[in-house]
Backbone bond lengths (Angstrom), bond angles and torsions (degrees), N, CA, C in turn:
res aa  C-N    CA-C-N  psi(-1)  N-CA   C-N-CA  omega(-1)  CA-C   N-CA-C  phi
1 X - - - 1.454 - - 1.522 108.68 -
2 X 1.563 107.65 124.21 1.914 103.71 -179.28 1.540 93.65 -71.69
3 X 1.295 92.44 169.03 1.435 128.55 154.73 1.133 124.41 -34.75
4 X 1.447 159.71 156.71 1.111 127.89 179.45 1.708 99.96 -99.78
5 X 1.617 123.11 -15.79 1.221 122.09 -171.19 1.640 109.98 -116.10
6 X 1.685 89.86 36.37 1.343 118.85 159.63 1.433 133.44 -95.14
7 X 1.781 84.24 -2.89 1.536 90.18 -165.14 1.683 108.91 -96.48
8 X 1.206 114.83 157.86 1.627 124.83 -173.53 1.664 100.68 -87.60
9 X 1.354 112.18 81.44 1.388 101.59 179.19 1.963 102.39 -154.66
10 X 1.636 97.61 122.98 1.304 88.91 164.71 1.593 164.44 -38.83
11 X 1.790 78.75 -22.32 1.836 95.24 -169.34 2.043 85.20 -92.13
12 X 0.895 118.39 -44.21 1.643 123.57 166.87 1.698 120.75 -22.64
13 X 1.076 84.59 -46.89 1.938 125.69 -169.62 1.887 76.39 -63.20
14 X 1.389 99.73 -92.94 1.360 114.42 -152.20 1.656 128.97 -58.39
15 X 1.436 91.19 -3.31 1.424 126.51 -171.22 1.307 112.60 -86.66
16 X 1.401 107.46 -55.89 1.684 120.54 157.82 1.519 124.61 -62.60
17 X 1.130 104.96 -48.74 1.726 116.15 168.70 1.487 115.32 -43.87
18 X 1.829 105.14 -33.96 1.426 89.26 -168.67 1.399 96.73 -93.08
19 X 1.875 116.80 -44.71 1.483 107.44 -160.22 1.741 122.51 -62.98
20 X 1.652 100.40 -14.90 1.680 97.01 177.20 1.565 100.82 -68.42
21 X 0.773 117.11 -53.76 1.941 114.40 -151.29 1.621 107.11 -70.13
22 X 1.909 108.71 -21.73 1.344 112.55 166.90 1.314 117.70 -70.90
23 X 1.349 127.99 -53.86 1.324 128.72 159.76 1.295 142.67 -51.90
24 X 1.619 99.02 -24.64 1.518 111.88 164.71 1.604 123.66 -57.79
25 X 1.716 100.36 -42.28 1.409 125.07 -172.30 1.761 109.92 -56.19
26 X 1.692 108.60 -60.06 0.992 134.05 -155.14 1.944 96.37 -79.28
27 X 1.264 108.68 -29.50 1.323 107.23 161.65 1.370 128.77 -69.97
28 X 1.424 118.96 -40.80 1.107 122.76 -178.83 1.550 116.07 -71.44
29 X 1.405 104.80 -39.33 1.158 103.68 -174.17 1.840 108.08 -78.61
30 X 1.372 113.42 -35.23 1.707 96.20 169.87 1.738 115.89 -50.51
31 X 1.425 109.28 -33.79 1.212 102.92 -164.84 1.719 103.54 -77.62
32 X 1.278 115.19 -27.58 1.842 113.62 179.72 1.670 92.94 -63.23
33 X 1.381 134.05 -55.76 1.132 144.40 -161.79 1.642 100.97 -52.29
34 X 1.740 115.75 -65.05 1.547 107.04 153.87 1.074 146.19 -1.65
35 X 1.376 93.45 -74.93 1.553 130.46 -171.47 2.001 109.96 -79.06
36 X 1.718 103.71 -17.14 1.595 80.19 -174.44 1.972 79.95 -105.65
37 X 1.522 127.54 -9.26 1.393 94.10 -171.86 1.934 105.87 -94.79
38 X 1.096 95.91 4.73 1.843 96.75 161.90 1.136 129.10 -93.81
39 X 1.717 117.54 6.55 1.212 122.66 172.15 1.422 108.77 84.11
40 X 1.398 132.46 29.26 1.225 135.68 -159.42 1.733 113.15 -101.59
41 X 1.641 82.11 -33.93 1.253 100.19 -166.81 1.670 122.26 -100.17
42 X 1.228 160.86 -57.96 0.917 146.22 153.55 1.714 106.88 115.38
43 X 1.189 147.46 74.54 1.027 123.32 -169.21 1.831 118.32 -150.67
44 X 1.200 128.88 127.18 1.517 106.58 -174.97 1.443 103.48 -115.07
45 X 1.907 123.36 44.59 1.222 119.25 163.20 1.376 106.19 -84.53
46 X 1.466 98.26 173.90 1.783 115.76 -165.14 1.604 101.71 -63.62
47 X 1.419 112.71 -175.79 1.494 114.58 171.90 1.496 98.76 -91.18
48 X 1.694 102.91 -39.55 1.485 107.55 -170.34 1.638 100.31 -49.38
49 X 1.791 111.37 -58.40 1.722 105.64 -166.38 1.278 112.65 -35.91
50 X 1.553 91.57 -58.46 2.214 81.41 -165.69 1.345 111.12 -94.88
51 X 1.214 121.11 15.95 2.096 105.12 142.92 1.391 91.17 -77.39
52 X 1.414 148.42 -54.03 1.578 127.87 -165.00 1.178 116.17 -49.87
53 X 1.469 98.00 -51.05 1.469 107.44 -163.28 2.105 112.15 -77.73
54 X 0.958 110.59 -22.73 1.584 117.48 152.37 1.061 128.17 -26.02
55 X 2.132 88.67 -70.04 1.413 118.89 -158.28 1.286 101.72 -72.83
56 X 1.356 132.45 -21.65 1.707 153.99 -152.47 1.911 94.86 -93.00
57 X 1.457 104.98 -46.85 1.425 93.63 -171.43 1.491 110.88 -78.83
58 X 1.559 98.01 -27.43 1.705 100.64 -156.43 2.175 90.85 -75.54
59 X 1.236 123.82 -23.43 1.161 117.64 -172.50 1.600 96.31 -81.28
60 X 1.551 127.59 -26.83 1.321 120.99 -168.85 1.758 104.27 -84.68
61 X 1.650 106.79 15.88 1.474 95.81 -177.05 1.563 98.71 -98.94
62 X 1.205 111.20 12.98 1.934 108.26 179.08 1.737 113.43 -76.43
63 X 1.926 82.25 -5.13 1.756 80.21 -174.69 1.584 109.45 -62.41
64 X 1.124 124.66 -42.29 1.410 144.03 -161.17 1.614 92.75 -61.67
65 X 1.197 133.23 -52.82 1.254 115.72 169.56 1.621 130.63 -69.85
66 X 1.585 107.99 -25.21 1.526 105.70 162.04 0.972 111.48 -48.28
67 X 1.870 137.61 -48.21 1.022 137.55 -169.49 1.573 125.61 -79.87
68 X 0.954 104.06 -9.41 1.432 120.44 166.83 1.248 113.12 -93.91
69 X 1.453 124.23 -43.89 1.867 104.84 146.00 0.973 140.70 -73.10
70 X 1.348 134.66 15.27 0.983 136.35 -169.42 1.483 109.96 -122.67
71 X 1.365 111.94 -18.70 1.486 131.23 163.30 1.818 108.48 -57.73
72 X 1.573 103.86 -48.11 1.415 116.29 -177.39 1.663 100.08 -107.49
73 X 1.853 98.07 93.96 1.365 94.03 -169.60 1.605 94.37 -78.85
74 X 1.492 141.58 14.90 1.657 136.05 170.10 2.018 102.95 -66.71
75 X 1.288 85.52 -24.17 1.826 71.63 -164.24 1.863 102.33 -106.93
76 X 1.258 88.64 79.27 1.838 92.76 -179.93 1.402 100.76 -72.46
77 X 1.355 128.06 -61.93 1.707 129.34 -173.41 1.271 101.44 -51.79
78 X 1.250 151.79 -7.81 1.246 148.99 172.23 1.574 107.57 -86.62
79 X 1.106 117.00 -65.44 1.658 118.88 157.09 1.335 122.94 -45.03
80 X 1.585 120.33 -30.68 1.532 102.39 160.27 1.126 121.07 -38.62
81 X 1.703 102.18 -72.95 1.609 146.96 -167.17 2.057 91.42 -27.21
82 X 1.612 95.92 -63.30 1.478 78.99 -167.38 1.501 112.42 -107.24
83 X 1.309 122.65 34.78 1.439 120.66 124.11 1.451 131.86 -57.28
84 X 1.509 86.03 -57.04 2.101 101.02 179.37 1.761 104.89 -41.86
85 X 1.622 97.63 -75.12 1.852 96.77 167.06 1.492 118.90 -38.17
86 X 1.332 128.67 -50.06 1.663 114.33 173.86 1.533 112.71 -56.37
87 X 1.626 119.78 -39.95 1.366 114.05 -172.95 1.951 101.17 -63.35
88 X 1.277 112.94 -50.25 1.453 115.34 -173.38 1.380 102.41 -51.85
89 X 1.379 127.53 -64.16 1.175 129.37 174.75 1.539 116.79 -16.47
90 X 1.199 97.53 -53.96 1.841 112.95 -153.17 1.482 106.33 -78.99
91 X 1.487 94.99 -36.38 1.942 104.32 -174.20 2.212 105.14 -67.39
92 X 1.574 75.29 -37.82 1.841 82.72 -177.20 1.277 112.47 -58.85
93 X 1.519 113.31 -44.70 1.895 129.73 171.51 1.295 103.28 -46.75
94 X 1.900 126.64 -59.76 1.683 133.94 -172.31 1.536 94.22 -55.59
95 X 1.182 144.27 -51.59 0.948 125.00 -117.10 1.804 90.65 -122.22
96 X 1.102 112.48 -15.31 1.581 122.66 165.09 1.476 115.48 -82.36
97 X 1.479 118.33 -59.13 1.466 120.47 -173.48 1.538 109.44 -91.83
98 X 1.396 131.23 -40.43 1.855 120.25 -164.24 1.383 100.66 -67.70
99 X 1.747 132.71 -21.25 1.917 99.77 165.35 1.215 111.84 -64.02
100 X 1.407 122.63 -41.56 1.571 119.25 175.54 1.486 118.77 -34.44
101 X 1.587 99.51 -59.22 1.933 106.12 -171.11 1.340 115.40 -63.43
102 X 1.483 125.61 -19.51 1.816 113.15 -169.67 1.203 85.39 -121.50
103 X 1.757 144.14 18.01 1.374 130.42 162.28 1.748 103.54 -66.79
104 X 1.430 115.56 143.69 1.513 119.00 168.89 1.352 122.78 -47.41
105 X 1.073 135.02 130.17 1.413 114.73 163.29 1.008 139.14 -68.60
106 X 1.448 164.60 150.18 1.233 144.85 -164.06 1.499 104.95 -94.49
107 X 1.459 104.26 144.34 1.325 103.36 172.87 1.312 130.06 -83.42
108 X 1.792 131.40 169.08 1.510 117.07 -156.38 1.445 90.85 -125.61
């Protein structure tokens, strides 16, 4: 019996693409959340930076599956799948955080 994310199928692709980088997010960020209410952490960046910067790694973890399709060049529709999800990913990231980054800052 294969794998099930063995299989050559687009919706597979896009399925994986999305649920790693969601789970990645929601992990990382419980664990910063952890880590800053135990005093672990120490930090006077924005709230905005590290939801970007989270959201930035947890979408850059789709690489790990490019590379795992791309190892098995049989499953191309699977490597679409989670390209398409990295591109969605990324447009949702532009289009949520870059008014934030070139807005002025206010002065103190």
């Amino acid at each position: 019996m294969a794998k099930f994310y063995h299989k050559n199928n687009i919706n597979l692709g896009i399925g994986l693409g999305l649920l790693l980088p969601i789970t990645t997010f929601y992990l990382l960020h419980g664990i910063y959340i952890l880590m800053a209410d135990s005093g672990l952490l120490q930090t006077n960046l924005s709230e905005a930076f590290r939801q970007r910067t989270i959201a930035l790694l947890a979408i850059a973890t789709d690489i790990f599956l490019v590379q795992y399709y791309r190892k098995n060049r049989l499953l191309g529709q699977s490597l679409r799948g989670v390209l398409i999800a990295m591109a969605i990913l990324s447009i949702i990231w532009m289009i949520y955080f870059l008014p934030d980054m070139f807005a002025p800052h206010p002065k103190n």
